[in-house]
C-alpha positions in Angstrom: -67.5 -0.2 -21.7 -67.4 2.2 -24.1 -67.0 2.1 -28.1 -63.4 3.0 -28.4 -62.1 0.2 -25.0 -63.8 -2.6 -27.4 -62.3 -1.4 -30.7 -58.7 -0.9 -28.8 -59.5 -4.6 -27.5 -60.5 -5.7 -31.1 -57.2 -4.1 -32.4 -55.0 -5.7 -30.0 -56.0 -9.2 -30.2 -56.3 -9.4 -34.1 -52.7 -8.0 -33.7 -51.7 -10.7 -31.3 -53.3 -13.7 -33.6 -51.2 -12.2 -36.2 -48.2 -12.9 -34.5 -48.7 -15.7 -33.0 -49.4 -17.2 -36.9 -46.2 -15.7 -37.9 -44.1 -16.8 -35.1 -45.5 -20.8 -35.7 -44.9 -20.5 -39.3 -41.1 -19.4 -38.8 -40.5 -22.0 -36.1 -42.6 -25.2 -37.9 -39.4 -27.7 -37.8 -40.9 -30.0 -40.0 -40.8 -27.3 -42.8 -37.3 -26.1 -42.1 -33.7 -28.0 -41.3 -31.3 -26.4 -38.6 -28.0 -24.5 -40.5 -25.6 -27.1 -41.4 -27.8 -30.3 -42.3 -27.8 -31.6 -45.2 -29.1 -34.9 -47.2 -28.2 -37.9 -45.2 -26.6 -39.5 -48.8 -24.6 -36.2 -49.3 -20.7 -36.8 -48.0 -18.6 -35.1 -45.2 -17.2 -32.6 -46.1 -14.0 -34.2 -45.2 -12.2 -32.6 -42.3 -12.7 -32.4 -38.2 -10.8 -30.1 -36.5 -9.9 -31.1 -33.0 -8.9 -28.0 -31.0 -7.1 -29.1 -27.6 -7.6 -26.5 -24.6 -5.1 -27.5 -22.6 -2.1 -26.7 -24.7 -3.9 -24.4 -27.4 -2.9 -27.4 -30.2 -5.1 -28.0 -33.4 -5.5 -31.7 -35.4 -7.3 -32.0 -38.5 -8.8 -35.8 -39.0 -10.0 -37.3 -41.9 -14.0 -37.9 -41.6 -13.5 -41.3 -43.9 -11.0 -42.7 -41.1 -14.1 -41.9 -38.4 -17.6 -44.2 -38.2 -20.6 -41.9 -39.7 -22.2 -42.0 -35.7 -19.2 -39.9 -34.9 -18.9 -37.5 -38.1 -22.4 -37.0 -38.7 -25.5 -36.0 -36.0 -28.5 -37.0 -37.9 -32.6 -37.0 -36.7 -35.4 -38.7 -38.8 -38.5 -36.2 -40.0 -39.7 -35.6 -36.5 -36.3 -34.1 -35.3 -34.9 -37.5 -32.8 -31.6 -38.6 -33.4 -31.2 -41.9 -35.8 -28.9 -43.3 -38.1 -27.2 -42.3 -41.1 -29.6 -44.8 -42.8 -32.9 -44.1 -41.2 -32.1 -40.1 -41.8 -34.1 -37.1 -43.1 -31.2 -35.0 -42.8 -27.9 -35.3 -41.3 -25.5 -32.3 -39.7 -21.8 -33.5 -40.4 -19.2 -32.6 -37.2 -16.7 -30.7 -38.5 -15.1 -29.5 -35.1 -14.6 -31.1 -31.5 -13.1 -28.7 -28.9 -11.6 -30.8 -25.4 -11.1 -29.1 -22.3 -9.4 -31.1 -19.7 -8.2 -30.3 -16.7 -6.3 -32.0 -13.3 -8.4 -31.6 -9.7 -7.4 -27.8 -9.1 -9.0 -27.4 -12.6 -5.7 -26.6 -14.5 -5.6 -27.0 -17.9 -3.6 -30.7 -18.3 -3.2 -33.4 -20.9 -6.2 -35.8 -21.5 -4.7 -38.6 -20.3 -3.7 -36.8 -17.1 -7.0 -34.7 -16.8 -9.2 -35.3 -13.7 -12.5 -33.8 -16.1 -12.8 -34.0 -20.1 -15.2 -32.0 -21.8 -15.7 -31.9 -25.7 -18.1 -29.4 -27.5 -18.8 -30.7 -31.1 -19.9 -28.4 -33.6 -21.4 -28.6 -37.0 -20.5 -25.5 -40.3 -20.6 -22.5 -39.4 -19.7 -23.1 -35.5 -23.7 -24.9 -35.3 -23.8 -26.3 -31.7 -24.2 -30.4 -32.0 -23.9 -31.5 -28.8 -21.4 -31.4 -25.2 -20.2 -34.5 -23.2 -18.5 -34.7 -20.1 -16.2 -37.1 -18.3 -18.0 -38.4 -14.6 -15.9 -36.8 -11.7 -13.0 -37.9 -10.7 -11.8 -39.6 -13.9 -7.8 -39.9 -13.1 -8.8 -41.4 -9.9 -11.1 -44.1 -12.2 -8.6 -44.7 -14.5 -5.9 -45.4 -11.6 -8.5 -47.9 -10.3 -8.5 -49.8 -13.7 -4.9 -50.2 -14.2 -4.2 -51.8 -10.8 -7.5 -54.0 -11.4 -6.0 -55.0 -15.3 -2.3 -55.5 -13.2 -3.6 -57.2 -10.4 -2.5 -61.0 -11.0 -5.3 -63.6 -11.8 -5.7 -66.4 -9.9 -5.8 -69.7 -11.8 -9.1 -70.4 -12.7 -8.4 -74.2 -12.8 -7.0 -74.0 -9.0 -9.1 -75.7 -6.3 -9.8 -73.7 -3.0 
């Protein structure tokens, strides 16, 4: 090997320790919180908006009618999700966006949707989380009512 081929190799690998230490430093989570958090004592800043797919409709709920496990995502030091109480920071839900839609996959009501999907978001349109309904959920919920109208037998009758 000649003189120059060890000095290139030299070159390059001091260049890749020096990036690799600058790329850990920027993504060290224990150092920095994701955009949105905020002190777990700090309040909500008030408002969700609910944004319905299915008909293009907006609502805007109070956060103080809402437990904190629904308006706020929080994680403890290491970054796992805890409590409000048990919180190194907290990221406060400030919109939900549904999608439901009936078994051809058209856009429908909730309560008539065969799937529901909800995105929830924190400022600044910061990805929190997304939840989906198990398959077939009209046909579930069908199931349910007849079970709840279904009449009881008499639980002090002898067979």
């Amino acid at each position: 090997m000649n003189i120059i081929t060890l000095i290139m190799r030299a070159i390059g690998f001091l260049a890749l320790g020096y990036a690799c230490e600058s790329i850990a430093g920027a993504t060290n989570m224990t150092e920095r919180v994701p955009t949105g958090a905020q002190d777990p004592q700090r309040p909500h800043p008030g408002t969700i908006t609910a944004k319905y797919d299915w008909d293009g409709s907006t609502e805007f709920w109070k956060a103080s009618d809402l437990p904190d496990s629904f308006t706020f995502r929080c994680f403890n030091e290491n970054g796992k999700r805890t409590s409000r109480a048990n919180a190194a920071w907290c990221i406060p839900v400030v919109e939900v966006e549904t999608v439901s839609s009936d078994e051809q996959g058209n856009p429908v009501a909730p309560n008539e949707a065969d799937s529901v999907s909800n995105s929830i978001y924190g400022p600044g349109h910061t990805f929190l989380e997304h939840t989906s309904s198990p398959p077939h959920l009209k046909q579930q919920r069908e199931l349910d009512t007849q079970q709840r109208s279904a009449p009881l037998e008499d639980a002090t009758s002898s067979n």
